[in-house]
PDB file of the backbone (N, CA, C, O) and the ligand in Angstrom, with CONECT records:
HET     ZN  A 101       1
ATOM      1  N   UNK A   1      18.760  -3.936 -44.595  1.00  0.00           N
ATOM      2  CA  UNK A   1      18.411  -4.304 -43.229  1.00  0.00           C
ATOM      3  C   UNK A   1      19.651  -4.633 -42.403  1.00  0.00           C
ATOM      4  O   UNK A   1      19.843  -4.503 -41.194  1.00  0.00           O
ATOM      5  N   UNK A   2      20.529  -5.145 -43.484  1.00  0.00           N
ATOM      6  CA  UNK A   2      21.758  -5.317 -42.298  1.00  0.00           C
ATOM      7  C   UNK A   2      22.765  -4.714 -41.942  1.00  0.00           C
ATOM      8  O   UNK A   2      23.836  -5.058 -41.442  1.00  0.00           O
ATOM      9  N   UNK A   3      21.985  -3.062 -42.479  1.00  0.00           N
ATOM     10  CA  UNK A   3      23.005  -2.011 -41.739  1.00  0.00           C
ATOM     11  C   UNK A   3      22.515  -1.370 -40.264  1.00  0.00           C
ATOM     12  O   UNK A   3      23.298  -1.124 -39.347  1.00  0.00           O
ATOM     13  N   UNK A   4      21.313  -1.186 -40.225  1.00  0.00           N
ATOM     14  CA  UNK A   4      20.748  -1.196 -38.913  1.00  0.00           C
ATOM     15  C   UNK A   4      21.120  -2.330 -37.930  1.00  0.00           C
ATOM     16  O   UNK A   4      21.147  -3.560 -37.892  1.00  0.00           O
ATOM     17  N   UNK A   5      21.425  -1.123 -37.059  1.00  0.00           N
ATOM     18  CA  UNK A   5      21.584  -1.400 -35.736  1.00  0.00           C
ATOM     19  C   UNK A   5      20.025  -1.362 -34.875  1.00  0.00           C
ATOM     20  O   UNK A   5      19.376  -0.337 -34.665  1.00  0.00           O
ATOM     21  N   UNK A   6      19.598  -2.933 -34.407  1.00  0.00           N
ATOM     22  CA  UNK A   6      18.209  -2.265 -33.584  1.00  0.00           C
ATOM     23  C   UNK A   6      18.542  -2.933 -31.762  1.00  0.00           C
ATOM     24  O   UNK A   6      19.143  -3.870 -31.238  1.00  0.00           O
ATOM     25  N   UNK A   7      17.752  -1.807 -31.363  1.00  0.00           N
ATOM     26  CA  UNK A   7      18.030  -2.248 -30.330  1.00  0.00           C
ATOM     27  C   UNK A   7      16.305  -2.038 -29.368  1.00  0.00           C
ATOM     28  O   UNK A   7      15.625  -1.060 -29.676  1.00  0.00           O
ATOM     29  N   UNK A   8      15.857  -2.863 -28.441  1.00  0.00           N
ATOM     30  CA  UNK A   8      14.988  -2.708 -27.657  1.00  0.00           C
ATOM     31  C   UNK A   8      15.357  -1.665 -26.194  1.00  0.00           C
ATOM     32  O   UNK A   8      16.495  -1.855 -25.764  1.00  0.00           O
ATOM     33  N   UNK A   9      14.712  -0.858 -25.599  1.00  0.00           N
ATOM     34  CA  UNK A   9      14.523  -0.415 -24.715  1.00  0.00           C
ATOM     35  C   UNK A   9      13.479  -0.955 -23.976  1.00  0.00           C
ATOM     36  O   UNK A   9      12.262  -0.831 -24.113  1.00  0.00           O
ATOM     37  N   UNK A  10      14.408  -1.820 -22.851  1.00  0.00           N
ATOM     38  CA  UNK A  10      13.059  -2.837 -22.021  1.00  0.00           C
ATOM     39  C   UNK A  10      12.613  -1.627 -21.201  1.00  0.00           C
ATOM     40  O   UNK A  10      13.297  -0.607 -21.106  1.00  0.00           O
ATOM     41  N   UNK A  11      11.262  -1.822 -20.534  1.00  0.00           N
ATOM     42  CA  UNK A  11      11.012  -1.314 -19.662  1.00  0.00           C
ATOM     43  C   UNK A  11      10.424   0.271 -20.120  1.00  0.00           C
ATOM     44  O   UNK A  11      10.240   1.186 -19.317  1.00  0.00           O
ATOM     45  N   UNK A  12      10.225   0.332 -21.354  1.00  0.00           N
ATOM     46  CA  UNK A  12       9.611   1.586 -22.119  1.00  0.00           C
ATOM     47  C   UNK A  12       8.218   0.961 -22.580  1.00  0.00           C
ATOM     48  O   UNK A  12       7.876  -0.165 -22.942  1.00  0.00           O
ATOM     49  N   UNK A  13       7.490   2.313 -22.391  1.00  0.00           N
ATOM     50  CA  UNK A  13       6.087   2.100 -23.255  1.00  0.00           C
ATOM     51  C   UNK A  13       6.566   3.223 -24.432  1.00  0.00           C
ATOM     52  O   UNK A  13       6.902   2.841 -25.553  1.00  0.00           O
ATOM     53  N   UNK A  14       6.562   4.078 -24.200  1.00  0.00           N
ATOM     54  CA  UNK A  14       6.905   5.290 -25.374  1.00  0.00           C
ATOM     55  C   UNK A  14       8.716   5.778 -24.770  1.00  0.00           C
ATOM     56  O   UNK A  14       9.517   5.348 -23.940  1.00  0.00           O
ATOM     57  N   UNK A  15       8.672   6.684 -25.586  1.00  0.00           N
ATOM     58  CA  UNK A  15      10.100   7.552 -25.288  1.00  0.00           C
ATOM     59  C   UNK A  15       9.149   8.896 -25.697  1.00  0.00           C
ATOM     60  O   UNK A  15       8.162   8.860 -26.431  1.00  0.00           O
ATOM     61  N   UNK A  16       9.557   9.765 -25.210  1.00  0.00           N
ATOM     62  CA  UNK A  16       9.754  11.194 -25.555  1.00  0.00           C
ATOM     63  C   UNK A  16      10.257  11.978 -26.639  1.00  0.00           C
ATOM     64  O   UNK A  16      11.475  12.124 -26.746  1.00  0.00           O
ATOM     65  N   UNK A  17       9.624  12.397 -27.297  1.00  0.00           N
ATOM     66  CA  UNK A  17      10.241  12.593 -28.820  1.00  0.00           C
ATOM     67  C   UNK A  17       9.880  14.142 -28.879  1.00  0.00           C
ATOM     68  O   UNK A  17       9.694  14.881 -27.912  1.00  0.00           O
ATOM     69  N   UNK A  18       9.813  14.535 -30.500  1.00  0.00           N
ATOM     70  CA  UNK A  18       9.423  15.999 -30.388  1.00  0.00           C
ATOM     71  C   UNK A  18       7.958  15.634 -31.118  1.00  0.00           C
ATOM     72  O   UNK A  18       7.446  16.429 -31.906  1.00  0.00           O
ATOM     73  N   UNK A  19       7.406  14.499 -30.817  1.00  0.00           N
ATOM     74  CA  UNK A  19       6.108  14.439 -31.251  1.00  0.00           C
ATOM     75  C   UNK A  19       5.395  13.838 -30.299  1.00  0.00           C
ATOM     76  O   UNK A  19       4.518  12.989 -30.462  1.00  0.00           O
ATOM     77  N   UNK A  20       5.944  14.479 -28.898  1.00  0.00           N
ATOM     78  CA  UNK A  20       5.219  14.003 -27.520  1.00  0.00           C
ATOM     79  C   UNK A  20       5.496  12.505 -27.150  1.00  0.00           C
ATOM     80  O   UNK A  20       6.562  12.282 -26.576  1.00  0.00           O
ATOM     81  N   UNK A  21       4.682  11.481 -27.406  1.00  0.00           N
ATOM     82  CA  UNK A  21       5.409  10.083 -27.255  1.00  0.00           C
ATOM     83  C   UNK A  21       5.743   9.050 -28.434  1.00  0.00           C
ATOM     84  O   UNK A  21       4.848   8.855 -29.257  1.00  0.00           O
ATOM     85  N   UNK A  22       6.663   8.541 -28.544  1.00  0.00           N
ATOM     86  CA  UNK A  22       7.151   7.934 -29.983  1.00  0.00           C
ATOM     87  C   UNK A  22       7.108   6.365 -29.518  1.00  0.00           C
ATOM     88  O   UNK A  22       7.441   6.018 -28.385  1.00  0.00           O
ATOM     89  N   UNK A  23       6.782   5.713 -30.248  1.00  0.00           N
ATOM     90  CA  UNK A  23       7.438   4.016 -29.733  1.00  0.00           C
ATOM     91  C   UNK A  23       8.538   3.251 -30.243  1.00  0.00           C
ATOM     92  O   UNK A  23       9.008   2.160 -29.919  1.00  0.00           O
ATOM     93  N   UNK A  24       8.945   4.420 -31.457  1.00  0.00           N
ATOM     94  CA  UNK A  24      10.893   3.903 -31.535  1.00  0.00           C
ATOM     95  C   UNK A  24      11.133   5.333 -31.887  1.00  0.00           C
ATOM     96  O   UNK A  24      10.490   6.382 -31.933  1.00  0.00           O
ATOM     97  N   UNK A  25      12.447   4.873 -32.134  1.00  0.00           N
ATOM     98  CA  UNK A  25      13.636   6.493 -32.654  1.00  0.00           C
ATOM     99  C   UNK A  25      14.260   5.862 -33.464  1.00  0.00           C
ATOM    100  O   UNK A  25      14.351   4.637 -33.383  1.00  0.00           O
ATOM    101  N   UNK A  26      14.904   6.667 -34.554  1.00  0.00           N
ATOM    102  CA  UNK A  26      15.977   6.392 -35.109  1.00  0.00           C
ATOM    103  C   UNK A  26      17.082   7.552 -34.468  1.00  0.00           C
ATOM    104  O   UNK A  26      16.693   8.538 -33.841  1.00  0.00           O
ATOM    105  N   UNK A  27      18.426   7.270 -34.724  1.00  0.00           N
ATOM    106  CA  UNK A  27      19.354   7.681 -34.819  1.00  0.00           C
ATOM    107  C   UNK A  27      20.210   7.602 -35.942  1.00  0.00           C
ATOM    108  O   UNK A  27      20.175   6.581 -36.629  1.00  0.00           O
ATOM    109  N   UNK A  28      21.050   8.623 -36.257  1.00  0.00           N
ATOM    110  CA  UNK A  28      22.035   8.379 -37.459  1.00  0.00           C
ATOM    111  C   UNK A  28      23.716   7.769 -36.168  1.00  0.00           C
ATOM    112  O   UNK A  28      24.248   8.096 -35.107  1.00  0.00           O
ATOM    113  N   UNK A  29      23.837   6.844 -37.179  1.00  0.00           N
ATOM    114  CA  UNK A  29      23.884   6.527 -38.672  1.00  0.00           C
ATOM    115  C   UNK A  29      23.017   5.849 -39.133  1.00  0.00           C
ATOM    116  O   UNK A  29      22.393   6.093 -40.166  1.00  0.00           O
ATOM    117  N   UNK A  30      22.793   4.326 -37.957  1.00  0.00           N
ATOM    118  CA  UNK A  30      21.548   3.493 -38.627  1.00  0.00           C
ATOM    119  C   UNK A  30      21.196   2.720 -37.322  1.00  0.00           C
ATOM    120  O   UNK A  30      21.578   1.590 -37.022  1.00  0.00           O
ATOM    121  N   UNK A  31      20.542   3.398 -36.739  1.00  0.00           N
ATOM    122  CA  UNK A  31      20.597   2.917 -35.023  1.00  0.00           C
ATOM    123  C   UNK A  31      18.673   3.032 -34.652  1.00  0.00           C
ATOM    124  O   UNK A  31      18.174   4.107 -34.322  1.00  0.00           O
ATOM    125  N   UNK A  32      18.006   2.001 -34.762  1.00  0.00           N
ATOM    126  CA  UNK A  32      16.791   2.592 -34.655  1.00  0.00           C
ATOM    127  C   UNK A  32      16.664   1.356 -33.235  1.00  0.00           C
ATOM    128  O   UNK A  32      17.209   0.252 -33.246  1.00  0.00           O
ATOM    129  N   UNK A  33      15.784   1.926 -32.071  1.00  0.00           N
ATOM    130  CA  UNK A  33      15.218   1.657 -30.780  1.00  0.00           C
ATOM    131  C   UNK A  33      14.117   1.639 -30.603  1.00  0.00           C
ATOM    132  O   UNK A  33      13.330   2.583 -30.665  1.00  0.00           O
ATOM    133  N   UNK A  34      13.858   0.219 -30.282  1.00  0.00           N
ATOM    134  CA  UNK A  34      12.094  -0.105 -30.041  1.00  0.00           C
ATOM    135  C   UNK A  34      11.978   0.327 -28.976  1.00  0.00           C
ATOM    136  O   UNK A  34      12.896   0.184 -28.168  1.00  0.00           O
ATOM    137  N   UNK A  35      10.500   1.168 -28.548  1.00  0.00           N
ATOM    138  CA  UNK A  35      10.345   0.506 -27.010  1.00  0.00           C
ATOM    139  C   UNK A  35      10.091  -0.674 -26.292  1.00  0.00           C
ATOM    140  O   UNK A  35       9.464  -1.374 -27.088  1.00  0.00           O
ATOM    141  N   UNK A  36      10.196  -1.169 -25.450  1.00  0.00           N
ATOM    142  CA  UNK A  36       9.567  -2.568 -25.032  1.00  0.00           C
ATOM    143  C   UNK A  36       7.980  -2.887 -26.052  1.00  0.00           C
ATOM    144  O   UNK A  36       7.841  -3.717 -26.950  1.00  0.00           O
ATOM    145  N   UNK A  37       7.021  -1.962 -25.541  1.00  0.00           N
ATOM    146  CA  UNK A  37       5.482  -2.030 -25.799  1.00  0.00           C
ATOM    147  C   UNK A  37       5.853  -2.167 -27.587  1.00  0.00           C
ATOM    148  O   UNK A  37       5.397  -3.192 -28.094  1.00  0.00           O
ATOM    149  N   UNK A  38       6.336  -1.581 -28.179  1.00  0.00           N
ATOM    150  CA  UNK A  38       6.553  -1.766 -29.969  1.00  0.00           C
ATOM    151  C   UNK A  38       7.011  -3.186 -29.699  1.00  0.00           C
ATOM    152  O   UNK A  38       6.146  -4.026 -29.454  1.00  0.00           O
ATOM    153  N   UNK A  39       8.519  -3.594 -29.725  1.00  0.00           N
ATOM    154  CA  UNK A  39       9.452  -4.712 -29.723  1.00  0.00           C
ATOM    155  C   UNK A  39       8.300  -5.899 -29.206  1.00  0.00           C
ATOM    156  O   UNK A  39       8.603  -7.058 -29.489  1.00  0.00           O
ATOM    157  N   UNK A  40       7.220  -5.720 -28.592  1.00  0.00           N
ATOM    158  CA  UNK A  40       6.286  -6.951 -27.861  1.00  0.00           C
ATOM    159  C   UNK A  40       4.954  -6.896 -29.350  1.00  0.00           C
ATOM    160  O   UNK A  40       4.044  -7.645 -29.704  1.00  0.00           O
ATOM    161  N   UNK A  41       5.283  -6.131 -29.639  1.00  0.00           N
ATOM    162  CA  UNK A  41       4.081  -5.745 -30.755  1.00  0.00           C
ATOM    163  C   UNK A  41       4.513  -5.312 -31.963  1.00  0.00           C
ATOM    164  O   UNK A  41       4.232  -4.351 -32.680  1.00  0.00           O
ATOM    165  N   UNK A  42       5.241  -6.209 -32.030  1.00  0.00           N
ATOM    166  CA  UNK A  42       5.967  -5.801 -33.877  1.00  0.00           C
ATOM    167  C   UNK A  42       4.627  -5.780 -34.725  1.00  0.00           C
ATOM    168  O   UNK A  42       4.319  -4.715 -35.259  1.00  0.00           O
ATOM    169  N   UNK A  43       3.703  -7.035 -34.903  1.00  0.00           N
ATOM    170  CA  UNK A  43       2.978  -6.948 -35.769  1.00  0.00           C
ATOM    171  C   UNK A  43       1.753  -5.642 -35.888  1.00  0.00           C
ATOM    172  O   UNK A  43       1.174  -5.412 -36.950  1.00  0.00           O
ATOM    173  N   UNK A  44       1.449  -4.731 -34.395  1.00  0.00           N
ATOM    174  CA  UNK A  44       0.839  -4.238 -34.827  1.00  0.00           C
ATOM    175  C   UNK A  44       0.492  -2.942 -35.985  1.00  0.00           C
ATOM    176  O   UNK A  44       1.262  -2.143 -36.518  1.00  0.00           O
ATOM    177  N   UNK A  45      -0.774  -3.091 -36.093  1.00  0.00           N
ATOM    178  CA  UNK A  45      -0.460  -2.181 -37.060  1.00  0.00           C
ATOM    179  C   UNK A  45      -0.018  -2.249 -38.835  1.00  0.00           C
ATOM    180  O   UNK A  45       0.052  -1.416 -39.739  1.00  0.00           O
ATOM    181  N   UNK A  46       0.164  -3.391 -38.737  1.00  0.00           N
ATOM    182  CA  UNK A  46       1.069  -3.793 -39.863  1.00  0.00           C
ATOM    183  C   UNK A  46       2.153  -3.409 -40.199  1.00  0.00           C
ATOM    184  O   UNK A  46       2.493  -3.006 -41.311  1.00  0.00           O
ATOM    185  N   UNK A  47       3.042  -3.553 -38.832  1.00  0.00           N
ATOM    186  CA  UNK A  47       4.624  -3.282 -38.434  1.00  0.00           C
ATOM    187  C   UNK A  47       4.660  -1.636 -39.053  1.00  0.00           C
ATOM    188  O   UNK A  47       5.388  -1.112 -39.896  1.00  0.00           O
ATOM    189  N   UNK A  48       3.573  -1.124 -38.255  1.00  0.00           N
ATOM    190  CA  UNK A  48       3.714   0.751 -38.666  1.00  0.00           C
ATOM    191  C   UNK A  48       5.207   0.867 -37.899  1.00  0.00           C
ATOM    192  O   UNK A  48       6.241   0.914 -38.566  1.00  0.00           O
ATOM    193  N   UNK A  49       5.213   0.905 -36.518  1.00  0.00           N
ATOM    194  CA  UNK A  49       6.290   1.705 -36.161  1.00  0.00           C
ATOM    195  C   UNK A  49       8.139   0.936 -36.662  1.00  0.00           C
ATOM    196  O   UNK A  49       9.243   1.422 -36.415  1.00  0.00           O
ATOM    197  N   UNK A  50       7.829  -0.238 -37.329  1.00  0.00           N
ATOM    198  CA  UNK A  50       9.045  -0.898 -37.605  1.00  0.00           C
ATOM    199  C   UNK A  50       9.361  -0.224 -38.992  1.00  0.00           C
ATOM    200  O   UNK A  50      10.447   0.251 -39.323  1.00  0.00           O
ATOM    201  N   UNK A  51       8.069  -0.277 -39.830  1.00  0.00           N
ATOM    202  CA  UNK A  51       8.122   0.647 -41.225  1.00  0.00           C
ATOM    203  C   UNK A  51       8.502   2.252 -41.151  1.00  0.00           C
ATOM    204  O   UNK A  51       8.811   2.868 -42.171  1.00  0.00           O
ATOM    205  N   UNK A  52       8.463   2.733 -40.143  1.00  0.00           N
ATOM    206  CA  UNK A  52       8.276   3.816 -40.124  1.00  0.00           C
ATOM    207  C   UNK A  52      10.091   4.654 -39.625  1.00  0.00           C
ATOM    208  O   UNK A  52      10.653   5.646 -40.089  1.00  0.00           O
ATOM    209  N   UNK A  53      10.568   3.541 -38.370  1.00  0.00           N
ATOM    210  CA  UNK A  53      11.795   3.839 -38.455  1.00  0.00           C
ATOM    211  C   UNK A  53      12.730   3.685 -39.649  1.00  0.00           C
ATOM    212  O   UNK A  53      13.555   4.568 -39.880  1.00  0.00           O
ATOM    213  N   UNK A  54      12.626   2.479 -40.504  1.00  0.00           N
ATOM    214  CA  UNK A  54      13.024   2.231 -41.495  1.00  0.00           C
ATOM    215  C   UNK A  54      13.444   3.071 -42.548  1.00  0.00           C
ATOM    216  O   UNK A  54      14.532   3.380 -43.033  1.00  0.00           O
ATOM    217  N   UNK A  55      11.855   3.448 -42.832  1.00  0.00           N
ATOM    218  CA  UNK A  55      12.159   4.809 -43.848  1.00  0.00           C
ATOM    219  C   UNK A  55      13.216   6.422 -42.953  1.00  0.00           C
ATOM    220  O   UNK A  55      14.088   7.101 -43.495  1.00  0.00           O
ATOM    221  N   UNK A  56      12.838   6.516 -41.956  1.00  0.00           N
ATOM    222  CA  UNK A  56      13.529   7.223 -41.388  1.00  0.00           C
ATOM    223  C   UNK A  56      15.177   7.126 -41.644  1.00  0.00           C
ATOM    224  O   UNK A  56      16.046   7.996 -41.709  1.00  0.00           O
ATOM    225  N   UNK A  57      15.213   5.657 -41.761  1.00  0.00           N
ATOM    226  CA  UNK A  57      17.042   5.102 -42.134  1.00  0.00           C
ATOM    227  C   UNK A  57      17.531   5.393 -43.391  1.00  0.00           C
ATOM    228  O   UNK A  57      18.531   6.040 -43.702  1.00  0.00           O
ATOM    229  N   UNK A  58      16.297   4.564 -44.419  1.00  0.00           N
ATOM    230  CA  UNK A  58      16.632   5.148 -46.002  1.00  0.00           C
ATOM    231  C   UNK A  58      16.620   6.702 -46.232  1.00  0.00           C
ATOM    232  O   UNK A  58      17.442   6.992 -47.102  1.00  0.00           O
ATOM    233  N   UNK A  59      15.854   7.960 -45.659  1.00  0.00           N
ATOM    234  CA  UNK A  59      15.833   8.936 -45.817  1.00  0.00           C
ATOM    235  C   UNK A  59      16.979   9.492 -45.246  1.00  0.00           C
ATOM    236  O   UNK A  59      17.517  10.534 -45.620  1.00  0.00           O
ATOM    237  N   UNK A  60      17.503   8.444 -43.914  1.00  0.00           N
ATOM    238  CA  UNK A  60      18.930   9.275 -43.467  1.00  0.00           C
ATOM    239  C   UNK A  60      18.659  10.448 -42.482  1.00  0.00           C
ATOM    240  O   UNK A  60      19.523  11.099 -41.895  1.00  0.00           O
ATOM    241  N   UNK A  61      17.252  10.614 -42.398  1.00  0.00           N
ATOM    242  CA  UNK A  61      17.287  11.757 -41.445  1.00  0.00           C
ATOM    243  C   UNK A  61      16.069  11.628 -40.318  1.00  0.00           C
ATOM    244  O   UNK A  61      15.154  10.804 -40.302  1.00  0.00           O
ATOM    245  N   UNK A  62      16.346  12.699 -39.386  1.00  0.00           N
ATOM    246  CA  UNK A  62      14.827  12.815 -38.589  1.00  0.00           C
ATOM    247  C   UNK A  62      13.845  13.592 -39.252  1.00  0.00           C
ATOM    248  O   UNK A  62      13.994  13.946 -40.421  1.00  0.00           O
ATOM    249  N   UNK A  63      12.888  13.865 -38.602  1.00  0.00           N
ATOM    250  CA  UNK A  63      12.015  14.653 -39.283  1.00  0.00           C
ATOM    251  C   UNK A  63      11.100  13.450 -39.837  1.00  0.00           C
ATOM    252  O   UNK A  63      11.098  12.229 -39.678  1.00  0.00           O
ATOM    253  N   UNK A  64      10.135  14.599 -40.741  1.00  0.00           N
ATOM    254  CA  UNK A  64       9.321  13.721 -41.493  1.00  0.00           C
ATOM    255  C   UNK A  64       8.922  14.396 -42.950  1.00  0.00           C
ATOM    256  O   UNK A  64       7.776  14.725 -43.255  1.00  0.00           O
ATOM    257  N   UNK A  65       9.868  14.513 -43.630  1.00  0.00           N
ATOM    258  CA  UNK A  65       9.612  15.112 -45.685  1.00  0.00           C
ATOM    259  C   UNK A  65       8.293  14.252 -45.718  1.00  0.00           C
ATOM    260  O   UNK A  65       7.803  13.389 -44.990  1.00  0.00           O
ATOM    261  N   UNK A  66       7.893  14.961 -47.050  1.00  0.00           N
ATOM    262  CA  UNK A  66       6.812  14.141 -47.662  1.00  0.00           C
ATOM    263  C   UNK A  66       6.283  12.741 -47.724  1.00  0.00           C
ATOM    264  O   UNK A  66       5.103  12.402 -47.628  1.00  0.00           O
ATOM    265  N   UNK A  67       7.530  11.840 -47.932  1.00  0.00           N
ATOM    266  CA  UNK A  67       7.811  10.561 -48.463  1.00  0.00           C
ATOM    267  C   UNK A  67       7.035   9.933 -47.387  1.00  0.00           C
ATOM    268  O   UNK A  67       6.366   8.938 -47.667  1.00  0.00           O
ATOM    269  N   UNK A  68       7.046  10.449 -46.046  1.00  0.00           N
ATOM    270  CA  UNK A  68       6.362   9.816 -45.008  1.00  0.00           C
ATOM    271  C   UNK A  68       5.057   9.858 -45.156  1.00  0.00           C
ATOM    272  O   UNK A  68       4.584   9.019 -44.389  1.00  0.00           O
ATOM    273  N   UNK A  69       4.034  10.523 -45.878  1.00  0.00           N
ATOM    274  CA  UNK A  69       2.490  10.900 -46.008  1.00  0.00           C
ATOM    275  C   UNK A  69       2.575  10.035 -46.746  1.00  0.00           C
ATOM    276  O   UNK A  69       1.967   9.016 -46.419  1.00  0.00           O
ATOM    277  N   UNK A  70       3.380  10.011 -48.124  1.00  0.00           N
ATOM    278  CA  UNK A  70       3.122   9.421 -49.402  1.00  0.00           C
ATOM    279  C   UNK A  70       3.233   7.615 -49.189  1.00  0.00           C
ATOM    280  O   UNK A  70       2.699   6.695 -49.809  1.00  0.00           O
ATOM    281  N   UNK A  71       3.856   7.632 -48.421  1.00  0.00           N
ATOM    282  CA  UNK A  71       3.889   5.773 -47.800  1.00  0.00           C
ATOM    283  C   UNK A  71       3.200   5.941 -47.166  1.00  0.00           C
ATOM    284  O   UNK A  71       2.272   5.709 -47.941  1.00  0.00           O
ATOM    285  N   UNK A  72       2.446   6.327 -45.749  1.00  0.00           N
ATOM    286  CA  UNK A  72       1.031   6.140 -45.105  1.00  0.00           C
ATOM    287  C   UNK A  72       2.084   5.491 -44.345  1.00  0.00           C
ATOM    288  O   UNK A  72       2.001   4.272 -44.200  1.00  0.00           O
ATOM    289  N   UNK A  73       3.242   6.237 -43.744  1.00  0.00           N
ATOM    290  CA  UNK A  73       3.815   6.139 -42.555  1.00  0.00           C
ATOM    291  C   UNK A  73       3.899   7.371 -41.211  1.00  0.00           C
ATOM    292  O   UNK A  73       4.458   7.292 -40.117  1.00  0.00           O
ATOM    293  N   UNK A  74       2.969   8.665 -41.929  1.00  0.00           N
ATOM    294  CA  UNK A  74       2.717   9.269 -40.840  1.00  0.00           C
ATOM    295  C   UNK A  74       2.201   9.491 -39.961  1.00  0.00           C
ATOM    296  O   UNK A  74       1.229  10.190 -40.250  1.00  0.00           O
ATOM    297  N   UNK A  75       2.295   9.195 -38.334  1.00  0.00           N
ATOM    298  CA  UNK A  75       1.101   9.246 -37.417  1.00  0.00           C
ATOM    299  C   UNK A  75       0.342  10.358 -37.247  1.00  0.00           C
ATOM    300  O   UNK A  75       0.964  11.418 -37.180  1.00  0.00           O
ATOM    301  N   UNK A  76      -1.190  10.403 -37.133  1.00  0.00           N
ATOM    302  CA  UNK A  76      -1.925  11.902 -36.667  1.00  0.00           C
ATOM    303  C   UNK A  76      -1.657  11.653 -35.037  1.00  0.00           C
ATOM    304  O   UNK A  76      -2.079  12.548 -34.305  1.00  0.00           O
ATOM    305  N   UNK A  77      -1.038  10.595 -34.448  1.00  0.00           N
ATOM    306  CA  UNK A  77      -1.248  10.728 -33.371  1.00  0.00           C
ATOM    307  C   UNK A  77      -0.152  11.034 -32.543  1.00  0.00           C
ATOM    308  O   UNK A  77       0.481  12.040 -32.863  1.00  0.00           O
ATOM    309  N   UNK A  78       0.161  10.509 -31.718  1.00  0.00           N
ATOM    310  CA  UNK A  78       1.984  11.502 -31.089  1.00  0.00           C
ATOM    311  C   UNK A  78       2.775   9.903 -30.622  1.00  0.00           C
ATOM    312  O   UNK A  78       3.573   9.811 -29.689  1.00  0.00           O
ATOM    313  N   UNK A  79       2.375   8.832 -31.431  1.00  0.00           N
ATOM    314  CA  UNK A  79       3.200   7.375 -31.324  1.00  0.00           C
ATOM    315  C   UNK A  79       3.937   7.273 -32.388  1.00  0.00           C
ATOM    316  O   UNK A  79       4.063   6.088 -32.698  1.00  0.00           O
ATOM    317  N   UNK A  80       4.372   7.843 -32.948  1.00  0.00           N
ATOM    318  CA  UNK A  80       5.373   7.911 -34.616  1.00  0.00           C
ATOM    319  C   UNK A  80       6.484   7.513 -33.847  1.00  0.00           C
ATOM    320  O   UNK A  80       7.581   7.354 -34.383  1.00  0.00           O
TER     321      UNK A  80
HETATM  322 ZN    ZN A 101       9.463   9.549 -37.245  1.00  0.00          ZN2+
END
């Protein structure tokens, strides 16, 4: 955890992703961005979108391999 870099984006509900609207991103190296609406709502969900950048960090990449189904970190919906 204490190689991530996090940062909030005030004033966001989503960002624009290639999965239509996202409520964080990661970046490499270890740079993951809440939107405001996530960062106000960590718990929901049971910190899906905080879990979800995360693994994005340990995997090191974008996208979404398997590992993301197999944890029940993938969205059907376009907020990943
Ligand atoms: Zn993702």
């Amino acid at each position: 955890m204490t190689r991530v870099q996090w940062y909030v984006v005030r004033g966001t509900l989503t960002f624009p992703c290639a999965y239509g609207a996202c409520r964080g991103l990661w970046a490499a190296p270890h740079n993951i961005y809440l939107s405001d609406a996530a960062a106000d709502d960590l718990f929901a969900e049971n910190f899906f979108t905080v879990k979800h950048e995360i693994l994005h960090d340990l995997v090191g990449r974008t996208g979404h391999p398997p590992v993301f189904q197999q944890c029940g970190l993938l969205r059907t919906d376009s907020l990943g």
